[in-house]
N, C-alpha and C positions, 0 to 999 in steps of 0.2 A: 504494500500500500504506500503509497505517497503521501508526503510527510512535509510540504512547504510549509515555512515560515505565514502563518497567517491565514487565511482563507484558499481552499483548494479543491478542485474538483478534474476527473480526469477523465479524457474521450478517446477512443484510438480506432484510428482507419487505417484497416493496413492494405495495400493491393500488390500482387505478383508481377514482378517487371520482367520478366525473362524468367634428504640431508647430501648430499654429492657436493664436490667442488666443482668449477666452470671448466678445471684444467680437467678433470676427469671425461669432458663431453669434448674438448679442445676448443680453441679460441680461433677464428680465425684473424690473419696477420694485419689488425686493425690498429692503430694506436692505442686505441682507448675505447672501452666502450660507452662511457660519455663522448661526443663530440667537446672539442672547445667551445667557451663561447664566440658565438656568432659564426662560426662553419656552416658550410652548407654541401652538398651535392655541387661537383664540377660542372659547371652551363644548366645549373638548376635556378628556376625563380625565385629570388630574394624575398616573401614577402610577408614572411612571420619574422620578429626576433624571437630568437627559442630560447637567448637568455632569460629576454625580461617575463617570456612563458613559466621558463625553472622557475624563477623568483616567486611568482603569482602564485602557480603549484606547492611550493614551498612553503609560503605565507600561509595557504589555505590551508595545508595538512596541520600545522602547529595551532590552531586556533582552540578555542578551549569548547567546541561543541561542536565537532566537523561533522557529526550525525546530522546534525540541524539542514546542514545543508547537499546532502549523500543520496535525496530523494528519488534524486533523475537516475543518477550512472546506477544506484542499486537496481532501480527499475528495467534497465534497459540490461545490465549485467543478469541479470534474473532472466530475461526474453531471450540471451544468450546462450545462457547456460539450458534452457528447457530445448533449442536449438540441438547444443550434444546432445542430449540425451536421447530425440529423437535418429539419433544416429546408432547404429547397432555393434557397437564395437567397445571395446575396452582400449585405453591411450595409454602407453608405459611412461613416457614423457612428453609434457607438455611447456609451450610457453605463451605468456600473457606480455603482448606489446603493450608498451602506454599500461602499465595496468591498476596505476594512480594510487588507491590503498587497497584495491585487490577485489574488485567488485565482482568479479564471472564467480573464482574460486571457491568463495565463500558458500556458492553455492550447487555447488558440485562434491560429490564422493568418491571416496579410496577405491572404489568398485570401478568408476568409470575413468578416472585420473590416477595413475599410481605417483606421480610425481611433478609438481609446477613448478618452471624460473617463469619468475615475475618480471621484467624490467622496468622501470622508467626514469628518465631526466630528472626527478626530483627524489633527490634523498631524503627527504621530510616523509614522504608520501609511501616511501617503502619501510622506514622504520614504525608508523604510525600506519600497517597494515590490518587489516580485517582478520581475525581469527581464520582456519578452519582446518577440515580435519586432512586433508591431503598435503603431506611433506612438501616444503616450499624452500625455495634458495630466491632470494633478492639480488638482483644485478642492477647497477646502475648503468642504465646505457641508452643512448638515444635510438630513436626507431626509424633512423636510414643509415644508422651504421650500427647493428648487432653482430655480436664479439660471437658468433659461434661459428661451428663449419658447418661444412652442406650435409645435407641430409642426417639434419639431428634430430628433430623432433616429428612425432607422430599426429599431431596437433600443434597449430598457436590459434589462438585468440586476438581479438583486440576490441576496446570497448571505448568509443569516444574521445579518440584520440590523434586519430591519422588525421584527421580537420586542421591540425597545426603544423603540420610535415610543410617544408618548405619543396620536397620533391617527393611527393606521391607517388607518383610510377618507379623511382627506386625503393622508397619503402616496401612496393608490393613485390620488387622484385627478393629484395632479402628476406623476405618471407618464404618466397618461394625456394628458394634459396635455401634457406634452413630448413624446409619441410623434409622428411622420405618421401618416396614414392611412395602413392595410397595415401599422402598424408592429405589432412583438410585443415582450410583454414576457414575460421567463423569471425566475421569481425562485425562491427558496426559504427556510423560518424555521421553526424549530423546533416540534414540535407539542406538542399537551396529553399525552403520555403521558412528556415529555421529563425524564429523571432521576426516575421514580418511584420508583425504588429509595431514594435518598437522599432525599427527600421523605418517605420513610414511614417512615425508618427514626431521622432526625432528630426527626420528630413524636413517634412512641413514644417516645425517649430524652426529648427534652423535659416529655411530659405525666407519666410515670412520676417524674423527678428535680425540675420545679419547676412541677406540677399543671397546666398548659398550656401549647400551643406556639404561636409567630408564625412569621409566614409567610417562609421561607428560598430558596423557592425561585421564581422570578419568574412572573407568569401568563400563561399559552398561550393563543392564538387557537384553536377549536375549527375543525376541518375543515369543519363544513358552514357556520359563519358565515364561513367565508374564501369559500367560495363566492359567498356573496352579495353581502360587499365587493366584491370585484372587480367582477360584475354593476352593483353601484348604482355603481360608481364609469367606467362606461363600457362595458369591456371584454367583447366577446363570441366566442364559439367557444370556452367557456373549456376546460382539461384541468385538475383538481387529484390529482397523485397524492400516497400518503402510502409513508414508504419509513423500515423502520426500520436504525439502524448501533446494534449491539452490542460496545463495546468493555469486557476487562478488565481492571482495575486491581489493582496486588497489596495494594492496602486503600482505605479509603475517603479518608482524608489524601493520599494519590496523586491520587487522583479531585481532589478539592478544591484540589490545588495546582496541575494542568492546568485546570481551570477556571479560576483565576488567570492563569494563564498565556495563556492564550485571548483576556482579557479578555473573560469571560463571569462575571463574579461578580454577585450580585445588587445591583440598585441603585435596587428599590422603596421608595419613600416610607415603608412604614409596614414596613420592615425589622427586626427586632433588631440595634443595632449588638455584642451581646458575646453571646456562647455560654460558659457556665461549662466550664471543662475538665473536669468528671464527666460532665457533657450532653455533651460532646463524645465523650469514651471510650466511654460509653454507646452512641452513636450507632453509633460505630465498629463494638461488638460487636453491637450489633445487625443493621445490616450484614452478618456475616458470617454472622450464625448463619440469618437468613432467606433469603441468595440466596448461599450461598459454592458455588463451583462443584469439583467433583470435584477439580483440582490445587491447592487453595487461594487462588484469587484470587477477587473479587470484578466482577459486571457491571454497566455501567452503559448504561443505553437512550438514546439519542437519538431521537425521531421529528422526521420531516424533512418537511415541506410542500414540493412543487414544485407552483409554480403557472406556466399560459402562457396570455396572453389576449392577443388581441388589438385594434386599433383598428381601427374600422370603415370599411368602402372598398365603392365603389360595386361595384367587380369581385368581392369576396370570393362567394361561395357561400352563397344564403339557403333557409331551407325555403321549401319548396310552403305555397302557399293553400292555408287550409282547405278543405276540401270538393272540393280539382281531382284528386282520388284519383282511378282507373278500375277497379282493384280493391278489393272487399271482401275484408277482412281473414277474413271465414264464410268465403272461397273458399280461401282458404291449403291447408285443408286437405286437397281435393281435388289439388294439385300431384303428391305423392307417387302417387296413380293414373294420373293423367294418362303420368309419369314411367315409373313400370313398365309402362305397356302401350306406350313406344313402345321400349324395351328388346327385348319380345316383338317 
């Protein structure tokens, strides 16, 4: 159940779019599995700082009631985890990219996970992790450079995280990368419909009070080009579904202090660092006046990408040769007669 700060109510539409040490698994020959600050992927787009991300991350794990604000990723780590289990297999070793303070994990068993490496960029976030009952190893490493070799793990995960990657399509390739063959990876990150309310509502306040607005709220991976990532980065038999959570907040400062809280605040390069307080109040009422809901609280949309793809293996299941068809498709139609005359 969801657990916002204040007033909350939740909707969801979902539709089909398509103990060890690191040296015992091997490392591969990476510097570090933190990046430094401010590294990126070679002729990768610049457009996260993933320092001032760590920091946020950081900040948010030490605070003194991180529960308070855990509502979403528990949620969506929980829709994760019901994912494996729908899966028919047992994982000897698994790993959680981004795995923040261990949201999938938590909810998974020794039955189905014999062993988690956790990773993420914030060390706050890995020592202030979530109990559970399946053996876990903490790494700190960023999620376009993981310290493993190929074909280590039988599983990885990732939960609300890839959204900050300054190169996406290597992220999904070191996944694939680490997987075995047969392996699956379950992930999920936030879609392009994600807070349009406050998007739209900040913009009008902005262009109305100081004649244009900059961008406040960070950029989404579009559905159909997640598709394709995956594909060019390996992975086949893919499923993406997209799945909305509707939470309400009793204003939009609510909203924005759970986002803090989350460490999800914006941390694009070409940010505004100051919002004037009439731009702010502005915003606010505008907010309410465009989506205030019947008992006075305000909504705010999350869209949520699940993505499952897997590594390819000689056993998997391939289509048919072209042309080794025996029926025409013209024939289809005829089934239906066929059908009711042996009825008769």
């Amino acid at each position: 159940m969801l657990k916002p700060c204040g007033l909350w109510r939740l909707w969801r539409r979902r539709t089909r779019v398509a103990g060890g040490s690191i040296e015992n698994l091997g490392r591969r020959e990476v510097a570090s599995g933190a990046s430094p600050p401010g590294r990126t992927s070679p002729g990768a787009l610049n457009i996260f700082d993933r320092d001032l991300k760590r920091k946020q991350k950081n900040w948010a794990a030490v605070q003194p009631e991180p529960m308070k604000f855990d509502y979403l990723k528990e949620e969506v780590g929980y829709r994760i985890a019901d994912r494996i289990y729908d899966i028919a297999r047992n994982f000897s070793l698994a790993l959680d990219v981004g795995c923040g303070r261990g949201y999938i994990a938590q909810h998974l068993n020794k039955e189905t996970v014999e062993k988690f490496f956790q990773t993420d960029i914030a060390e706050n976030a890995l020592k202030n992790s979530l109990e559970t009952e399946i053996p876990t190893v903490s790494v700190l490493a960023d999620e376009e450079f993981l310290p493993f070799r190929e074909n280590t793990f039988d599983l990885v995960v990732s939960s609300l995280s890839l959204h900050w990657v300054n190169d996406l399509p290597r992220a999904l390739e070191q996944i694939h990368y680490v997987l075995k063959p047969d392996g699956v990876f379950v992930g999920a990150m936030f879609g392009g419909d994600t807070l349009y309310e406050l998007r739209c509502s900040l913009q009008l306040a902005e262009t109305e009070r100081e004649g244009g607005f900059s961008p406040h709220i960070s950029p989404f991976t579009a559905v159909n080009d997640l598709g394709h990532l995956l594909g060019r980065a390996g992975f086949n038999t893919l499923t993406v579904d997209t799945d909305e959570i509707q939470v309400n907040y009793p204003g939009m400062f609510e909203l924005m202090e759970d986002l803090q809280g989350m460490g999800e605040s914006n941390c694009s390069w070409n940010r505004k660092s100051l919002l004037h307080r009439n731009t702010m109040l502005a915003a606010a009422a505008v907010y309410r006046e465009m989506y205030r809901n019947e008992d006075g609280s305000v909504p705010a949309t999350y869209q949520i990408y699940y993505m499952i793809g897997w590594k390819y293996h000689d056993s998997q299941a391939r289509p048919a040769e072209r042309g080794s068809a025996t029926v025409s498709f013209g024939e289809l139609g005829k089934l239906n007669n066929l059908t009711s005359q042996e009825k008769k």
